[in-house]
N, C-alpha and C positions, 0 to 999 in steps of 0.2 A: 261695545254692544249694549252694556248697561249706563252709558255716562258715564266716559271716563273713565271706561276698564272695569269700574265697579268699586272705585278707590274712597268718594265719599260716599256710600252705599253700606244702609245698617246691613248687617250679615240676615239677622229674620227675615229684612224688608227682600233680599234679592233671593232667600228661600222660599219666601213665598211666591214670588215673581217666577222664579223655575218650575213652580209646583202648576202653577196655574199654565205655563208653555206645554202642559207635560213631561218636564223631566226631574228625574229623583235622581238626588243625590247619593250617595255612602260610602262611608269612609271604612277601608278593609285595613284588619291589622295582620298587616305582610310583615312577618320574619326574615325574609328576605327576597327579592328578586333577581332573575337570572334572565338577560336577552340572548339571546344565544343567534352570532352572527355563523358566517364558514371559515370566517380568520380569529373570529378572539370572542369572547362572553363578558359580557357586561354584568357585573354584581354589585346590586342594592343591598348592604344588611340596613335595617331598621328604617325603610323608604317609607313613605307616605305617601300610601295609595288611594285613590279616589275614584268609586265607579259611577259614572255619570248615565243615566237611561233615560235616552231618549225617543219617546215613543220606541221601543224595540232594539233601538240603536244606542248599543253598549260600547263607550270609552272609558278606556281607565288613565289615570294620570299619575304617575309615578315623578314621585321628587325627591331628590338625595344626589348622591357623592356619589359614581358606580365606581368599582374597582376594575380594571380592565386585565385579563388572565386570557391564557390560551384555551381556543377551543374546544369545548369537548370534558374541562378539566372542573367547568364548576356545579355545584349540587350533586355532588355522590352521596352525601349523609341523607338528605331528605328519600329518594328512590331504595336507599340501600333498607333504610328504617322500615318502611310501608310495607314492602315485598318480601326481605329479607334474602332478593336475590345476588348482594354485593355487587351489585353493578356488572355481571358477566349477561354479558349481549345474547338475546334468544337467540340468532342465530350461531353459535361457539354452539350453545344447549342444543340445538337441532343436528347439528355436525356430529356432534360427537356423541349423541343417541342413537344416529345410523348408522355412525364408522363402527359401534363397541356393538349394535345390537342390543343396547338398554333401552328403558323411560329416558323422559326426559326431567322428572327430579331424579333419577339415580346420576344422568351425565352432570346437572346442574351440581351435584353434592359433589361429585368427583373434578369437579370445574373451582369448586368453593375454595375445596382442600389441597388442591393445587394453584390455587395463586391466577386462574383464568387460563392456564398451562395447555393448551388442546390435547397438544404429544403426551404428557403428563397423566392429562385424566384420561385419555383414550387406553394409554399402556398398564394404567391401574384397572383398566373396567373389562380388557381383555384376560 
């Protein structure tokens, strides 16, 4: 696209070349990333992300090693952090709000302290 992939091409000279196409470059500092297929999750720690905009049209380019884990099984620390809901699924919390006749932070704190237990925090909040 640039001659040759862009291989003899000073890095300014094809920055400013994108600038003038309209598109911006920038480079995100990812701690980690997760693809998340319905058979297995793909994990980048420490990838090297790049978000390319072009006119409106945003790609990202992700480069690294991914570790490949079962579905479902990667990024509980980031969600858990944020929310501080330990990873128990709003609907368990919506379940067991209507079975016990609670809120839905009292089912959640009884969902906490039971390990995600349905039978467990429903039998405690009865």
């Amino acid at each position: 696209m640039f001659g040759g992939g862009g291989g003899g091409l000073n890095p300014r000279k094809m920055e400013q070349m994108m600038k003038q196409m309209g598109i911006d470059v920038e480079d995100i500092e990812a701690e980690e990333v997760i693809i998340r297929t319905d058979e297995y999750d793909l994990v980048f720690d420490d990838a090297e992300v790049t978000k390319m905009d072009a006119r409106g049209q945003e790609t990202y380019q992700v480069i690294g090693s991914p570790e490949q884990v079962d579905a479902g099984s990667a990024g509980g620390t980031a969600s858990e952090s944020d929310d501080g809901d330990a990873g128990i699924p709003d609907e368990d919390v919506e379940l067991v709000a209507q079975r016990a006749d609670v809120s839905e932070d009292d089912a959640r704190d009884a969902l906490e302290a039971n390990d995600g237990d349905l039978a467990a925090a429903i039998g405690e909040l009865e």
